[in-house]
N, C-alpha and C positions, 0 to 999 in steps of 0.2 A: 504493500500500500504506500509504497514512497512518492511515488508521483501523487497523490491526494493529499498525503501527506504537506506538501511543497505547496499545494494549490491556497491552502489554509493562509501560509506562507506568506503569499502574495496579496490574498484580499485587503487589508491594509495601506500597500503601496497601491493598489488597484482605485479604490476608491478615492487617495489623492489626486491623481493621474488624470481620472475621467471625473471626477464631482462636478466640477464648474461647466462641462460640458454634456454632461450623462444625457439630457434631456436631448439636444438639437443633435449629440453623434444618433440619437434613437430615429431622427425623420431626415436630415442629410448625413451623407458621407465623408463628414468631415477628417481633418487631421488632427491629431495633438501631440506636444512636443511629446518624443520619447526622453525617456530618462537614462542619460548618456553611459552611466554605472550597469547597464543594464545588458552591453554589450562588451564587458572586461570581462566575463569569465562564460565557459560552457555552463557553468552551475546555475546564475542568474538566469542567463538563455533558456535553460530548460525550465524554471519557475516561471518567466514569459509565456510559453506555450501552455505551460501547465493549467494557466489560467482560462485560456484560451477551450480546453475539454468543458468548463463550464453551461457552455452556450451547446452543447451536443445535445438531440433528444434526452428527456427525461422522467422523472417519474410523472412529470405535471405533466406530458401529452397524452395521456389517458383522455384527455376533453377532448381529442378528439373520434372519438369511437362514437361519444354521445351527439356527435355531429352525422354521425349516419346512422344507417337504418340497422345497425347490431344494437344500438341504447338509449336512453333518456338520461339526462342530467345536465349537466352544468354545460355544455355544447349546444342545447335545447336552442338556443337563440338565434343559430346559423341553422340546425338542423330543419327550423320554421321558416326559414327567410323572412327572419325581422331582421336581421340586421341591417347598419347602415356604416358611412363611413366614420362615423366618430365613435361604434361600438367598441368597447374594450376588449375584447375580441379578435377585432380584427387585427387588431399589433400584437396579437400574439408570436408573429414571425419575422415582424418587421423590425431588422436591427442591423445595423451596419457596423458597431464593435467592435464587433469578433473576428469580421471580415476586416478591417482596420488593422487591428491588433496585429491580425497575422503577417499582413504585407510588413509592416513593420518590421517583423522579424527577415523576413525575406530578402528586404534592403539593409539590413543592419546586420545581417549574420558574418559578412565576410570581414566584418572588426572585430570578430571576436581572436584575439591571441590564441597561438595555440591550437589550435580543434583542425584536427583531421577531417579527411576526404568523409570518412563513414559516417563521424560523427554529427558533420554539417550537414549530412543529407539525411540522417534520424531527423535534424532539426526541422528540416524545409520541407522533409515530406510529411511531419507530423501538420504542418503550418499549411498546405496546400492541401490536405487532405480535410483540414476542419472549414476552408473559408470554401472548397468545393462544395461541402454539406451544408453550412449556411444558405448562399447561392443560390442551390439547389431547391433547398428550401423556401427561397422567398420564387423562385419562377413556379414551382409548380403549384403556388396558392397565389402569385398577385400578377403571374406570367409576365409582362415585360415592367421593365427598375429599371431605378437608375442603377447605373455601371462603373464600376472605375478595374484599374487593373494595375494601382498602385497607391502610394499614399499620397493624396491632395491636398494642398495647399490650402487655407482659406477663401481665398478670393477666386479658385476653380472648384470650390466644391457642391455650388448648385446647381447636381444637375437633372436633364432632362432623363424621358424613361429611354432604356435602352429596347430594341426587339429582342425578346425571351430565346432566339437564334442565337446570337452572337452572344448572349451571357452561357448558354448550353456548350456553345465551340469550346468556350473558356473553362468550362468547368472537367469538360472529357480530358482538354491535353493538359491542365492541373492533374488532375486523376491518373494519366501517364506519366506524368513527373515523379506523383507521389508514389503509383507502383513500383518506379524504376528503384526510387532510394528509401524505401521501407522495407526495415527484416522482415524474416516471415514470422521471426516469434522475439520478445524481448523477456528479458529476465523476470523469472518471476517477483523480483520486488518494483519490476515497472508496468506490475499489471493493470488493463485498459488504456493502456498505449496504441494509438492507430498502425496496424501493419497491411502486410504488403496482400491479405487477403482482403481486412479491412475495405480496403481502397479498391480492390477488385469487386466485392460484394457491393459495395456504394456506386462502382461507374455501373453492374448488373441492372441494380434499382434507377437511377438516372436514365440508360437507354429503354428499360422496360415501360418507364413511366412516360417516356415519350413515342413509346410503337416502334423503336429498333428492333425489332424481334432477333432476328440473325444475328448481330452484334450484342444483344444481353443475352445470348444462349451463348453465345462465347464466352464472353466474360464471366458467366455464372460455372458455365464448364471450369473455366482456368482456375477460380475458386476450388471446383469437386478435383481436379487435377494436380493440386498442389499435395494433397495426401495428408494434411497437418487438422482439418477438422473431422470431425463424425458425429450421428445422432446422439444424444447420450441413451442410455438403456431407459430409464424411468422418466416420462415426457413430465412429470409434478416436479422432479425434482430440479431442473433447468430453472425453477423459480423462488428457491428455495433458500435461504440466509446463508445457510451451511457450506450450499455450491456454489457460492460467488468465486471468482475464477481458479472453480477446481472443476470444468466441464470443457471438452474438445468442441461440444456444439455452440457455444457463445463465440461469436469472431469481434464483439466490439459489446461494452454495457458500459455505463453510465455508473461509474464508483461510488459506491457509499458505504460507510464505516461507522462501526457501533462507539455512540457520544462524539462523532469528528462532524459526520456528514449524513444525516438522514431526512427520511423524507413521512409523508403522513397519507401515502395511499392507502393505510388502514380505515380512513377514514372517507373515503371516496366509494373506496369497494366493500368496506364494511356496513354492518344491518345494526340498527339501531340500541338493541342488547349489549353489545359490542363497542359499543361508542361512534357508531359509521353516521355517515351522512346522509349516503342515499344518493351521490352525487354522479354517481354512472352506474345504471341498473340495464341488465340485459332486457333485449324486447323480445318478444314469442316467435319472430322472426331467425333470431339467432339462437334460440334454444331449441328451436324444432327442424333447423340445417345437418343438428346431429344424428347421425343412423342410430341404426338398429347395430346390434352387435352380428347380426347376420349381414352385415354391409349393404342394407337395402331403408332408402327413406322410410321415415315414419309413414308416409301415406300407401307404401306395398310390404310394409314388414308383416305378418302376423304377430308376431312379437309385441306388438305396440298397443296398449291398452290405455284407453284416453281416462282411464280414471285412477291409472296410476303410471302417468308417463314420463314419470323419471325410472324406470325399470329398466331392464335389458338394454340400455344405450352404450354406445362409442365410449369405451372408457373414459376419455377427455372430459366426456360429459362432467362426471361427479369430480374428476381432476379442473376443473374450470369453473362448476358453479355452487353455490350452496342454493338449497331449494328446501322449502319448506320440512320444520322440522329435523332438520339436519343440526350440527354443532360445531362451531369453532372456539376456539382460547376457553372454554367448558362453558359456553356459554349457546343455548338453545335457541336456534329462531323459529317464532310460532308466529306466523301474522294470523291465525284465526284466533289467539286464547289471549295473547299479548295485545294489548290498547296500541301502544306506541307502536311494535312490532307491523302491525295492522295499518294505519295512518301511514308509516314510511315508504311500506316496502308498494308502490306504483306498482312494480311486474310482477313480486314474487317472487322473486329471481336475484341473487346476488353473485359477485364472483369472489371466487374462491383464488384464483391466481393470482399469483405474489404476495396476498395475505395469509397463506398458511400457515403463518410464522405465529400469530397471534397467540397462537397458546403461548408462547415466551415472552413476546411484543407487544405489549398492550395499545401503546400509546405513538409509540415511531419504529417504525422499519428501517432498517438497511442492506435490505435483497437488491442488490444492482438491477438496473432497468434494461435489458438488454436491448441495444440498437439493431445490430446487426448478428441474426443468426444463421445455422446450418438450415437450419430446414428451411426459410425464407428463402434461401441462396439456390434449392432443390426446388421448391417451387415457381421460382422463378424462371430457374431451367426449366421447369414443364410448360409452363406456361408460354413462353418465349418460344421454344423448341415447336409447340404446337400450334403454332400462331405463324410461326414461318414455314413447316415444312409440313403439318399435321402430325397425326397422330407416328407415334414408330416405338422402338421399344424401350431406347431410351428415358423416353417420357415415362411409361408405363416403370418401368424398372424404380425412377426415384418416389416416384409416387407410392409406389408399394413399401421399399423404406419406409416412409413417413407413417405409413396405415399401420405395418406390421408390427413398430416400437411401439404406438397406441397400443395394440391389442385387437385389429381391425383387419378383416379379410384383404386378399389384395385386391385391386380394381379389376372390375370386372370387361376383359376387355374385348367381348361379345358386344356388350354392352354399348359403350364407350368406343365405339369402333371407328369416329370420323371427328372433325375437325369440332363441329359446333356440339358435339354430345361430350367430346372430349373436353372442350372450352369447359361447360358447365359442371363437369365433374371438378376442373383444375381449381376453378373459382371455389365451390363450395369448400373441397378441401384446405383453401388456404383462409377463407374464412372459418371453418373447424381450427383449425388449428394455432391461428396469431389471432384466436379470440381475447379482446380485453388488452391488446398490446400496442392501439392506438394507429393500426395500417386502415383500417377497414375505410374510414373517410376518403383517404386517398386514392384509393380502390374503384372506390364509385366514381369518382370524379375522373377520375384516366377511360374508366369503361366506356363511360356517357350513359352510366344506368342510374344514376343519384334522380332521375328526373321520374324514372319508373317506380324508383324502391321509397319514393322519400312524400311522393307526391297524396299522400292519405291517412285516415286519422288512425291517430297511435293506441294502440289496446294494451293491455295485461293480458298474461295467462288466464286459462279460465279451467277449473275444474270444479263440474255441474256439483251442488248443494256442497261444496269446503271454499273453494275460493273463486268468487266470481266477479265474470267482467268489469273491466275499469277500462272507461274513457279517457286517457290520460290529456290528449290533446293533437291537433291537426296539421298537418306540416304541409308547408308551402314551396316547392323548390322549382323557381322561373328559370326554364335552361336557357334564356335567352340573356339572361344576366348571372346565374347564383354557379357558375363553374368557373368564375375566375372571383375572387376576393377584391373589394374595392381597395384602392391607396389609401391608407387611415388620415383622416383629416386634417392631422398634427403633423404628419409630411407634408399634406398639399400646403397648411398656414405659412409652415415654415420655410416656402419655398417662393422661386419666382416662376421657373423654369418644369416644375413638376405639376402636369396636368392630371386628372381624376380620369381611368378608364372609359369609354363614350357608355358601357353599358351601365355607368351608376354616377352619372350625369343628371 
């Protein structure tokens, strides 16, 4: 944990550095002076960067699951199309920082005394590999930004949007830089370090989410190719306190350390008994995408009995959710007998993922947040793979992986035997699977199916005389405007040059 360590480290110097400007670096691109101490030693350097893993996905993107049609909660507000541009919400992505920060390092690393060929390219590639995921981040929610592609000066830093092309060019041959000079594995006391899978898993997701298919079955390949990751055996345990980076399946998480650096999705994904909030509850939508343990939907299973249909399901199921009557941290959830219990729980439905710790955890967690994993990286290869060439048995092959560690027959590939039967098996399984892990929004938005899945009113679970229907509320999603993200208001104030997309005009 040295590197989280070091990040602590920094916070301090961090907030003298940006205070006077934290607000305007948040809606322009500005510059701020570096602090010239900062490039005498590799050690300093690498507290630079360190900072910098900060701004990586984390436990708080969980809001976004409740923004699609897998749940309700604190997302509810995009998931309706109320938002607008001054929503607090919408700057959820919108930061220039971190992308700052790093060029910084990029232009300042060659003063540093001393530092080898290797060690300067640990540096640069960890620094091009997080301002790639920034980037990345803000094109495929606000699609064309402004752009820089170094540090700017004050009097060049207003500026216009850039087309979401030419920031994408920029982020791929970053992403070749970063694979070129990234190990494939660092010491285990620099764990959550970006490596050179990392960086390959990250350009996968980049070209997948822009319709490369051919080029992110590549790059998802060169990841399964490397030989350095694998599924872990127990799909619970990947989420687990204990296994924070003691699993070959995490290729990149999100660090946090018990009293250093924690976080309170106990309290997001937890039920009311429990101290939770209720803040992202699964919708019947995504609890009933689970099979049968004979590998057949709940609608052709016989297996499936609507009056006790948490039975016989996809292991994952009860690995992923708590449902009625069940127990975590020894504490029972009843929403028929419990007052509070009853009132909270909208679905019925809680997750159990990442909070299983609770029996020891009451209050704060420290399960890393995984960014980037094995199985995501195999289904991307399917998905991509099937999208450029069709079905073949490659596809087939990882996909069974993924079934088989669940506990889940392989794909039936009678079945599943052409392009668009195969599509819909690949989707479901990847929504089974990165349920509750904050992809599922972005999913709908790359398909163009947010406008199918999102567009009607939201129910609970319902089982006839124990727990019945709930009206929760009705979702509005205008594909003529609600698939790109408006510019938040506090960049267009603070600017001259930064116009408002034409569809939120």
């Amino acid at each position: 944990m040295k590197a989280l360590i070091k990040i602590t480290a920094l916070v301090s110097l961090s907030i003298f550095l940006f205070s006077c400007e934290n607000d305007f670096l948040d809606t322009i691109p500005l510059s701020a002076p570096s602090d010239a101490t900062y490039w005498t030693s590799e050690e300093n350097a690498t507290m630079w960067i360190n900072y910098a893993y900060r701004s990586l996905p984390s436990a708080n993107d969980y809001q976004f699951d409740s923004m699609s049609d897998d749940c309700v909660g604190t997302g509810d507000l995009i998931a309706q199309g109320l938002h607008v541009p001054n929503s607090g919400l919408v700057s959820l992505k919108w930061n220039y920082e971190y992308i700052r920060h790093c060029f910084e390092l990029l232009e300042n690393v060659e003063k540093i005394p001393n530092l080898t060929t290797e060690k300067k390219n640990k540096l640069t590639g960890q620094a091009r590999f997080i301002l790639s995921f920034k980037y990345f981040e803000m094109i495929t929610l606000y699609r064309d930004v402004p752009f820089f592609d170094k540090v700017l000066p004050l009097s060049e830093s207003d500026l216009p949007k850039t087309n979401k092309s030419v920031i994408l060019d920029f982020i791929l041959k970053q992403l070749d830089l970063a694979i070129a000079e990234l190990p494939v594995s660092w010491p285990g006391s620099e764990s959550g370090r970006a490596t050179k899978g990392a960086a390959l898993a990250l350009k996968a997701r980049v070209l997948l989410y822009n319709d490369r298919w051919e080029e992110a079955a590549t790059a998802a390949k060169q990841v399964i190719d490397l030989g350095v990751y694998e599924l872990h055996p127990n799909y619970n345990e990947v989420f687990l306190t204990s296994f924070n980076n003691a699993t070959k399946e995490v290729i990149l998480a999100h660090q946090y350390a018990k009293d250093l650096y924690t976080h309170t999705l106990c309290f997001a994904y937890g039920y009311y008994t429990i101290g939770g909030t209720s803040s992202s509850l699964p919708l019947p939508a995504l609890v009933n995408s689970y099979e049968c343990i004979d590998g057949l939907p709940i609608t052709e299973s016989p297996l499936y009995d609507p009056k006790n249909p948490w039975d016989n399901r996809d292991p994952r199921f009860h690995m992923n959710f708590i449902v009625p009557f069940e127990s975590i941290g020894g504490q029972k959830y009843d929403p028929v007998n419990n007052k509070d219990d009853k009132n909270a729980a909208k679905t019925y439905v809680y997750f159990r993922k990442y909070i299983s710790d609770m029996y020891s955890q009451q209050r704060s967690l420290w399960v890393n947040w995984n960014i980037l994993r094995y199985a995501d990286v195999l289904l991307m290869y399917a998905e991509a793979k099937n999208e450029a060439t069709g079905p073949e048995e490659s596809i087939y092959d990882v996909l069974d992986q993924i079934r088989e560690r669940a506990g889940m027959p392989k794909i039936d590939r009678a079945k599943y035997n052409n392009k668009e039967k195969l599509r819909a098996a690949i989707r479901n399984e990847r929504r089974v699977e990165l349920a509750g892990e904050g992809l599922r929004y972005f999913d709908i938005l790359r398909w163009k199916t947010a406008e199918e899945v999102l567009n009607k009113e939201v129910v609970s679970f319902e089982i006839p005389g124990l727990l019945p229907l709930r009206v929760i509320h009705t979702r509005d999603f205008d594909p003529q405007k609600h698939y790109v993200w408006p510019i938040p208001q506090s960049a267009i104030d603070n600017a001259k040059n930064l116009e408002q997309h034409a569809e939120w005009k």
